[in-house]
N, C-alpha and C positions, 0 to 999 in steps of 0.2 A: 347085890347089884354093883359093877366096877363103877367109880368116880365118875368117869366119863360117861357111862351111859347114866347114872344117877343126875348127874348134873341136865346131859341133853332131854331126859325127862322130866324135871322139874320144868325145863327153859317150857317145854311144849306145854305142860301142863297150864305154866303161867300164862299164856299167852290163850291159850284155850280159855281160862276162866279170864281174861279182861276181855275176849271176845264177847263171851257170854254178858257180864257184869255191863258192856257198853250197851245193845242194847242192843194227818188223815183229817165249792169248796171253798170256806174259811177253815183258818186252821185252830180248830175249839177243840180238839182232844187227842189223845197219844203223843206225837212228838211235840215239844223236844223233852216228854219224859218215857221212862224205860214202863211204867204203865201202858197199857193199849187200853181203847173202848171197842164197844161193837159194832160204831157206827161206819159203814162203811163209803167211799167217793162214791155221789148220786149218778146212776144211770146215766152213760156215754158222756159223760165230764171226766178230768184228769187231777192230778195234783204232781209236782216236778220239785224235788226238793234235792240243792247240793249242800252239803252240811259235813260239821268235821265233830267230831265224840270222840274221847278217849276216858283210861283209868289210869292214876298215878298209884304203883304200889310200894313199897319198901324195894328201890335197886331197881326198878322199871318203869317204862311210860309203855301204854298200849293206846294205841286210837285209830281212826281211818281221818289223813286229810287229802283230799275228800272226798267223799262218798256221794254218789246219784244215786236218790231213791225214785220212782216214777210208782203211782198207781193209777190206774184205771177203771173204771166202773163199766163191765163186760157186760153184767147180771145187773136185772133191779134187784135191788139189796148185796148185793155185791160186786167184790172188786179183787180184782188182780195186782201183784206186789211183786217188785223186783227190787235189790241195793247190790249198786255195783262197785263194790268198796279201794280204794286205794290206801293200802296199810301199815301203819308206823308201829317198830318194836323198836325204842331206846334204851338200853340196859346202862343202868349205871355205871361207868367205865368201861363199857364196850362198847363194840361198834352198833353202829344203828343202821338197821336194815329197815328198806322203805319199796313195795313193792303192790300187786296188784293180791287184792285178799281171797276170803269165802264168801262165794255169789248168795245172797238168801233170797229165796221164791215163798209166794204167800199167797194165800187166799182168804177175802175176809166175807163171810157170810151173816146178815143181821136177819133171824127168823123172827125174832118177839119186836115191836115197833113200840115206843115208847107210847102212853097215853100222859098227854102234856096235862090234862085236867084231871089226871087221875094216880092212883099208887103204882097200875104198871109199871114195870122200867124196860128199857132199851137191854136185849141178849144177844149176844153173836159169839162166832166162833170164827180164831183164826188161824189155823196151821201153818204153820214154818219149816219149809225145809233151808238148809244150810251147806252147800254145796264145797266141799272141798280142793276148791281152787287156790286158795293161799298156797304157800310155800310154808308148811307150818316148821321146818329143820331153820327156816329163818324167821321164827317167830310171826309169822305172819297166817298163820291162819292155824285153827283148831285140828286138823291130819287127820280129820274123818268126819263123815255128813251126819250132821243132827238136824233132830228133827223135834216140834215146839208143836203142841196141844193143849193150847187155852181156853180159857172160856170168859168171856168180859161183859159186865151189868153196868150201868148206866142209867141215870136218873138227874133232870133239871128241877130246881126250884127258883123261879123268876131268874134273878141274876146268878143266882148258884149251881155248880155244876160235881155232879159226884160220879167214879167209874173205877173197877176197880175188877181184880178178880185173880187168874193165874190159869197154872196147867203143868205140864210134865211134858220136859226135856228128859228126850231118846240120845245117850251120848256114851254107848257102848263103842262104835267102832272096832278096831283092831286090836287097841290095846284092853286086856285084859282089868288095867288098873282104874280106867275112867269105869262113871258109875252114874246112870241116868239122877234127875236128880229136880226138884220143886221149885217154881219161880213163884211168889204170891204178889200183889201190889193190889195200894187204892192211892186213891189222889182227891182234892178236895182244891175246886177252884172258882175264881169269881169275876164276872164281866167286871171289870172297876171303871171302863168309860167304852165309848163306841167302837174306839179303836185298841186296848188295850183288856187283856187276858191276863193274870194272875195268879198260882198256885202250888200247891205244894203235895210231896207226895212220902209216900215211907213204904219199904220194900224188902222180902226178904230171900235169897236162893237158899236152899239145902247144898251139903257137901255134893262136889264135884267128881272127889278121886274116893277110891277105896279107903286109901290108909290116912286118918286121920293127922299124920302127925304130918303129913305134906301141907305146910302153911296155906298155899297159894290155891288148896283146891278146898279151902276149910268153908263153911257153912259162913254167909253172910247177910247182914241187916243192915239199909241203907238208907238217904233219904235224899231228895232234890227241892230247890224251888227255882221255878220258872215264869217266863213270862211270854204271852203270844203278843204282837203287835200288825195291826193293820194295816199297812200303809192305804190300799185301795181294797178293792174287788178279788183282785188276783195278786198282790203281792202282799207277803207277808215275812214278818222275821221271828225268830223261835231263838231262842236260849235259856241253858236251863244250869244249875252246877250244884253238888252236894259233895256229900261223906259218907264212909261207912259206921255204923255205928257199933259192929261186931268182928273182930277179927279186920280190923281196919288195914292196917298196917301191911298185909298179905292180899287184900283185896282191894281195898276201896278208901286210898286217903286222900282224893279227890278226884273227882270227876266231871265232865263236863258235854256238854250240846249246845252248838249254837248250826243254826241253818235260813235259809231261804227259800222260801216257797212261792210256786206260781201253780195257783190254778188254773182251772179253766173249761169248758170255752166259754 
């Protein structure tokens, strides 16, 4: 492979896995960690979140500032998902390109309803597609649609709260070298006061690229803690930040989420 295009694929590839690696009314589960639950926005209510995420890796910064996320609850038991991302690639000594990203569409479906007096837990499923709008020749978006099939469990104990699960990213696209590949996550977290949510979560993807010895698409182990806060009814604040704990340096030596939520009506 000639320098120039070894290099322009590495840039894509990087930039594809901080997409991925970055990353649901009160706001009690999924954001602002890369975990999801299955519970999905109750019937003809909303949730409006503008929020900025990135990954710092060895010579890159990847993030969206900032990103609109909107869901909807269309379906009882389900809800419609859109993030309309505005996207930062900063490479260490180069130029920083900052531009509009990859549109991700969702639907989140909860079929099992949790039993609160009992061992049932809360199941749902939520598909992701990922729509190739960035500019990915300027780091800014993944240069091909992937697609996310997970499956997420859920379960309360009074003030404590557990959910956790995974599924299988489709991220063949065009190029021959990307290689679908496994997201897993659980999270463990606790009311600590009326207004004030607490938790923390540990997480791992499979390799991204074919050939292993490409750093930036190498197999990674993570972790976050975060915190939800209430102000009222419909406003809330979400932040979360962690590390990688595997192949750090290439994927994940720090990262972050902070955002703002309005529910409603």
């Amino acid at each position: 492979m000639a320098v120039r295009a070894r290099g322009a694929f590495i840039r894509v590839t990087a930039s594809a896995v901080a997409l991925a690696v970055l990353p649901a009314g009160r706001a009690a589960a999924g954001p602002p960690f890369q975990t999801d639950d299955p519970e999905p926005v109750p019937y003809q209510h909303f949730e409006f979140y503008t929020l900025s995420t990135g990954t710092v890796v060895r010579g890159d910064t990847q993030g969206v500032a900032p990103a609109f996320e909107f869901n909807y609850g269309l379906v009882p038991n389900g809800q419609i998902h859109i993030i309309a991302p505005l996207t930062l690639d900063s490479p260490t000594g180069g130029r920083s390109q900052f531009g509009y990203g990859d549109t991700e569409l969702g639907f989140k479906y909860r079929f099992v309803d949790e039993d609160k007096n009992g061992s049932r837990p809360m199941i749902g499923v939520y598909p992701l597609v990922e729509l190739p709008t960035g500019n990915a020749n300027l780091g800014l978006g993944a240069g091909n649609m992937r697609a996310y099939f997970p499956l997420w469990i859920q379960k309360s104990f009074g003030d404590w709260t557990t959910y956790g699960g995974g599924g299988y990213w489709i991220n063949h696209g065009d190029d021959t070298l990307n290689r679908d590949y496994w997201f897993f996550g659980w999270l463990l977290q606790r009311q600590v006061t009326k207004q004030l949510v607490i938790g923390g979560e540990i997480f791992h993807q499979t390799a991204t690229v074919v050939f292993g010895g490409i750093d930036s698409g190498a197999a990674t182990t993570g972790f976050n803690i975060g915190a939800i806060y209430d102000f009222d009814e419909h406003n809330h604040l979400l932040a979360s930040a962690g590390a990688g704990l595997q192949n750090a340096s290439a994927t994940n030596l720090f990262s972050w989420y902070i955002g703002y939520q309005i529910t409603g009506p």
